[in-house]
DOBA-907229 format. One record per residue (C-alpha): z, x, y; residue in three letters. Coordinates in steps of 0.05 Angstrom, whole numbers, padded with zeros to 5 digits, always signed. Layout:
BEGIN
ZXYALA ...
END
This chain:
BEGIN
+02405+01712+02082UNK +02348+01663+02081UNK +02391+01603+02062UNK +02376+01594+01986UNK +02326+01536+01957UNK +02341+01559+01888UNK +02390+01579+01841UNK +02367+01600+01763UNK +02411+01617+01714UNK +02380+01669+01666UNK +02359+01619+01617UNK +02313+01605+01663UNK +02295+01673+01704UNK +02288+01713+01640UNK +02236+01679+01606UNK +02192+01674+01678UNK +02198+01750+01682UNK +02172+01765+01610UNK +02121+01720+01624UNK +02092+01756+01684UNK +02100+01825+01651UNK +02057+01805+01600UNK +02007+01771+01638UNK +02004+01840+01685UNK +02006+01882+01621UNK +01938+01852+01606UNK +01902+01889+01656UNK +01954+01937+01673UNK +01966+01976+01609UNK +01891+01987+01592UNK +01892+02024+01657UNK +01949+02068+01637UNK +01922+02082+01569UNK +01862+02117+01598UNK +01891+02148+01649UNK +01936+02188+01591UNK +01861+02198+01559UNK +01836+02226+01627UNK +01782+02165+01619UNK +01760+02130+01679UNK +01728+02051+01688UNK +01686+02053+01746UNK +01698+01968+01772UNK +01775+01962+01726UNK +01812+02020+01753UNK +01799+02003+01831UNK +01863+01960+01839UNK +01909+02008+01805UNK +01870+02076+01850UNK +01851+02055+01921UNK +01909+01999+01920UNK +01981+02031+01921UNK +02020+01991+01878UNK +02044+02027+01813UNK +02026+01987+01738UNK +02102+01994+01739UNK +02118+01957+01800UNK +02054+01909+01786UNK +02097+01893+01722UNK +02161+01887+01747UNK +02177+01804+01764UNK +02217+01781+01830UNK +02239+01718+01847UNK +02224+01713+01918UNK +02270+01711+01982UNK +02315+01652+01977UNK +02319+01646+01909UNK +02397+01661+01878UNK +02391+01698+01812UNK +02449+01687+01767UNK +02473+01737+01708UNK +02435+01788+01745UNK +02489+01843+01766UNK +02445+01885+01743UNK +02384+01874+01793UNK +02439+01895+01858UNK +02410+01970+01843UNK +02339+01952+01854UNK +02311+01963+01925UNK +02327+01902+01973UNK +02375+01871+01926UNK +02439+01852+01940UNK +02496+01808+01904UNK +02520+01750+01943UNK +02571+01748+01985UNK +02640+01704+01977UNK +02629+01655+02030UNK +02553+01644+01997UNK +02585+01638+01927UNK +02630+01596+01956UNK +02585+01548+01991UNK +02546+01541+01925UNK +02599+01533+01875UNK +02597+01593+01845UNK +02650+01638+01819UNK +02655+01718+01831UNK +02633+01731+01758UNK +02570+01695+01767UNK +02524+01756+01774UNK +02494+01727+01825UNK +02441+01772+01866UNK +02385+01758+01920UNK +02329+01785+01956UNK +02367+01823+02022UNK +02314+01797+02071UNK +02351+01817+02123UNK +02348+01887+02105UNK +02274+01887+02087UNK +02243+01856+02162UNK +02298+01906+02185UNK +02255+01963+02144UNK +02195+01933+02129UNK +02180+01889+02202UNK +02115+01925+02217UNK +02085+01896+02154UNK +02105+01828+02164UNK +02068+01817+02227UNK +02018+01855+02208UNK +02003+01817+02144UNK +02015+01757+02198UNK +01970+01768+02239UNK +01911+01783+02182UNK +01936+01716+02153UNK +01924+01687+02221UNK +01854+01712+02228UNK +01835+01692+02166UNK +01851+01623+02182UNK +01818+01626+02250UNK +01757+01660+02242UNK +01697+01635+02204UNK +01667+01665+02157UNK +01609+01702+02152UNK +01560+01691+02084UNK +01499+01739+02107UNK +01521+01815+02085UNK +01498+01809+02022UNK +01548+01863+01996UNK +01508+01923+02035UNK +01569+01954+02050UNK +01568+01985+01979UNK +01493+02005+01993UNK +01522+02040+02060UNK +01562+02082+02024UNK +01516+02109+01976UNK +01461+02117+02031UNK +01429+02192+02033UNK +01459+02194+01970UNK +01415+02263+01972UNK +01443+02297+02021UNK +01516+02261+02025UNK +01531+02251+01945UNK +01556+02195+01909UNK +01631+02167+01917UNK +01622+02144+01838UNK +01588+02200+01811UNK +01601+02189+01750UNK +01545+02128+01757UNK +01470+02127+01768UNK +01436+02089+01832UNK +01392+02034+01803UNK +01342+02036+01849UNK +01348+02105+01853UNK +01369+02147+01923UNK +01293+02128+01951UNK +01297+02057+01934UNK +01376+02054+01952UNK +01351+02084+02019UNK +01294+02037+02028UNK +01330+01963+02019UNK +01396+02005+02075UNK +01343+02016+02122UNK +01305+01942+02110UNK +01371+01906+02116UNK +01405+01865+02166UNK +01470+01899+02165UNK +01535+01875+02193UNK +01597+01895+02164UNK +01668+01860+02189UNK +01711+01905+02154UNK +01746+01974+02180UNK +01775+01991+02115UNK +01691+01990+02078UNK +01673+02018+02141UNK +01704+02070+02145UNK +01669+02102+02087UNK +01594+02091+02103UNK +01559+02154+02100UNK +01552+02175+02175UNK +01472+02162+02176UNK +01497+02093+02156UNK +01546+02081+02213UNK +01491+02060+02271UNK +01457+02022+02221UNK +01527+01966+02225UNK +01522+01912+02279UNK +01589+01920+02293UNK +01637+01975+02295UNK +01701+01951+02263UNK +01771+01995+02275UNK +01841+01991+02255UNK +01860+01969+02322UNK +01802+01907+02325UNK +01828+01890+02249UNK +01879+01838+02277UNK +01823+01795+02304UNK +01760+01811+02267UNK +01788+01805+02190UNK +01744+01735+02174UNK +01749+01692+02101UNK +01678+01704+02080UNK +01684+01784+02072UNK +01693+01800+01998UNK +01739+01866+02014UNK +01793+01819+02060UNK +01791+01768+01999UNK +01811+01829+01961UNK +01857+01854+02009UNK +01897+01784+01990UNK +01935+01824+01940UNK +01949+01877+01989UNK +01982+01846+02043UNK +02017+01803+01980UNK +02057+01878+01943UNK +02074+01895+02015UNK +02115+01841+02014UNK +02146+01848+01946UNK +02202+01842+01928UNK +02203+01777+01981UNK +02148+01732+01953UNK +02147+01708+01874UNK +02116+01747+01839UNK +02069+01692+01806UNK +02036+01688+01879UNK +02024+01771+01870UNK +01989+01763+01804UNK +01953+01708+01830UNK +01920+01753+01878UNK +01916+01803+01837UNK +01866+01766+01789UNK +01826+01742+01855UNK +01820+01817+01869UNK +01793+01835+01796UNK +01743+01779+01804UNK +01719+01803+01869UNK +01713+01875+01853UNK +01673+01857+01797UNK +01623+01824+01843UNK +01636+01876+01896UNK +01607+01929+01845UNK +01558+01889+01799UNK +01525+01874+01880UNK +01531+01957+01887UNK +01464+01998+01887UNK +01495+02029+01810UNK +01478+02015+01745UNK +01537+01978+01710UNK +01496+01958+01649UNK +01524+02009+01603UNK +01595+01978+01621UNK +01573+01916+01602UNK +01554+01885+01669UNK +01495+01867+01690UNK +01473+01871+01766UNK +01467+01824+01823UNK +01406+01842+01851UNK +01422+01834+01920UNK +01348+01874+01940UNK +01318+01800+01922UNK +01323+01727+01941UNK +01348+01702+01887UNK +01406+01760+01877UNK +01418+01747+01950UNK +01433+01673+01930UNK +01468+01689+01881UNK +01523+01734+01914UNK +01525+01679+01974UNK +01547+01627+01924UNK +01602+01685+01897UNK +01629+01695+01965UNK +01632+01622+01980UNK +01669+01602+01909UNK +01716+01673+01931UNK +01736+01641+02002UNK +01747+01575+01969UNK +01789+01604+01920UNK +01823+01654+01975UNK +01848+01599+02018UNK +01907+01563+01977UNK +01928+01636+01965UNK +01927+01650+02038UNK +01972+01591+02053UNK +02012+01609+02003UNK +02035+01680+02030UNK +02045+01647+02092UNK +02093+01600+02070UNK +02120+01661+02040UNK +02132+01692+02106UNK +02161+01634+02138UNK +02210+01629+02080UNK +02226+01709+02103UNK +02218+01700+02177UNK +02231+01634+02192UNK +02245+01642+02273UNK +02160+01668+02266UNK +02140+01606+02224UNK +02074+01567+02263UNK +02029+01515+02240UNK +01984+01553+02248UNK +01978+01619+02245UNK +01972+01638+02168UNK +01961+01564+02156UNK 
END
């Protein structure tokens, strides 16, 4: 075990996870509620349908690794749980009626390993790499290119511009796309048109701050390290995310206004201005998160810790 920092008492846990189900609630039940309608929201549902994380789990508090849970017998069930063991108790004072439970980090780099350096090493390319201000969000315009012949991902929207116009700024645009996982679903007559050619295996080194999808990825790498990081660090993520998808989408070649959102015209200076200073305030805001889940893995993997690799 990660040798404990903290130690609550329920008086103290219980109230911190009410709090966070609420404040995950907020955006979490809405989505659930139209799901049971069969509605959809074309920018709100995205974190809850291409991200993996159940409203459930979203809602569902954790302490962190290193952090003693007292009253809490009933948390050994959960997955990478355990209760303490009597030389811990012992070495904190604590009796074996204490309910006390922790995060089994052990078990979960023994599972879960993979992830953590993976989620390492973005973290470390993040920090390394600078970041790149000029895309303008054409990734979204990639994917709706040929939008005659190829179809529409959201089809459910119209193209503002239309597919001509959509088709005219893709093939009038500088377009250099860092990211393998928005990428990966330009339409093919799309894919030559990208400076680079991002892949899985290049992620490691490529992944840079100023890319709006790797801001949003943030949450990602944070729920595939649940239950080892707080869970006010997930939800902190998890609002960057919402933030960035809305820009991600009011930057998109579709017509948001009958959602209530009115475009980023990217297609003109001024919108191209305007989503540079979004991207920069999203990096900015990106970084003390970044630091933040790597502290997080250097409280779970201490013999890894660096100064500088998610720092």
């Amino acid at each position: 075990m990660t040798r404990p920092v903290v130690v609550l008492p329920r008086e103290e846990w219980a109230p911190r996870a009410h709090a966070h189900e609420r404040r995950a609630a907020a955006c979490a039940d809405p989505f659930v509620a139209r799901r049971h309608r069969g509605a959809k929201h074309p920018v709100e549902d995205f974190l809850f349908t291409y991200y993996t994380l159940k409203p459930a789990q979203l809602k569902r508090w954790h302490p962190g690794a290193g952090t003693v849970l007292l009253d809490a017998a009933e948390r050994e069930r959960e997955k990478f749980y355990r209760p303490l063991t009597g030389p811990e108790l012992a070495a904190l004072g604590l009796g074996a009626d204490a309910g006390a439970v922790v995060v089994d980090d052990a078990a979960f780099r023994d599972r879960r390993g993979a992830a953590v350096d993976f989620a390492r090493a973005i973290l470390g390319a993040h920090a390394r790499n600078t970041g790149f201000f000029g895309c303008f969000g054409l990734h979204e315009w990639a994917m709706a290119y040929r939008s005659e012949e190829n179809g529409l991902r959201h089809e459910q929207l119209e193209l503002r511009l239309g597919a001509a116009g959509t088709d005219a700024v893709v093939e009038s645009a500088r377009i250099r796309c860092t990211h393998f996982d928005a990428f990966r679903f330009f339409q093919p007559q799309a894919v030559p048109l990208n400076e680079l050619q991002p892949t899985r295996e290049t992620q490691r080194r490529t992944e840079q701050p100023g890319c709006l999808h790797a801001t949003m990825d943030l949450y990602k790498w944070a729920y595939k390290l649940v239950p080892t990081i707080p869970s006010e660090l997930l939800l902190d993520c998890f609002d960057l995310a919402w933030d960035v998808r809305e820009t991600d989408m009011r930057a998109a070649p579709y017509d948001l206004t009958g959602w209530g959102l009115e475009p980023v015209r990217i297609e003109t200076p001024e919108g191209k201005a305007e989503y540079v200073r979004r991207q920069r305030d999203f990096a900015r805001r990106a970084e003390p998160l970044r630091r933040r889940l790597g502290a997080a893995l250097d409280v779970l993997d201490p013999e890894r810790a660096t100064d500088g690799a998610a720092a």
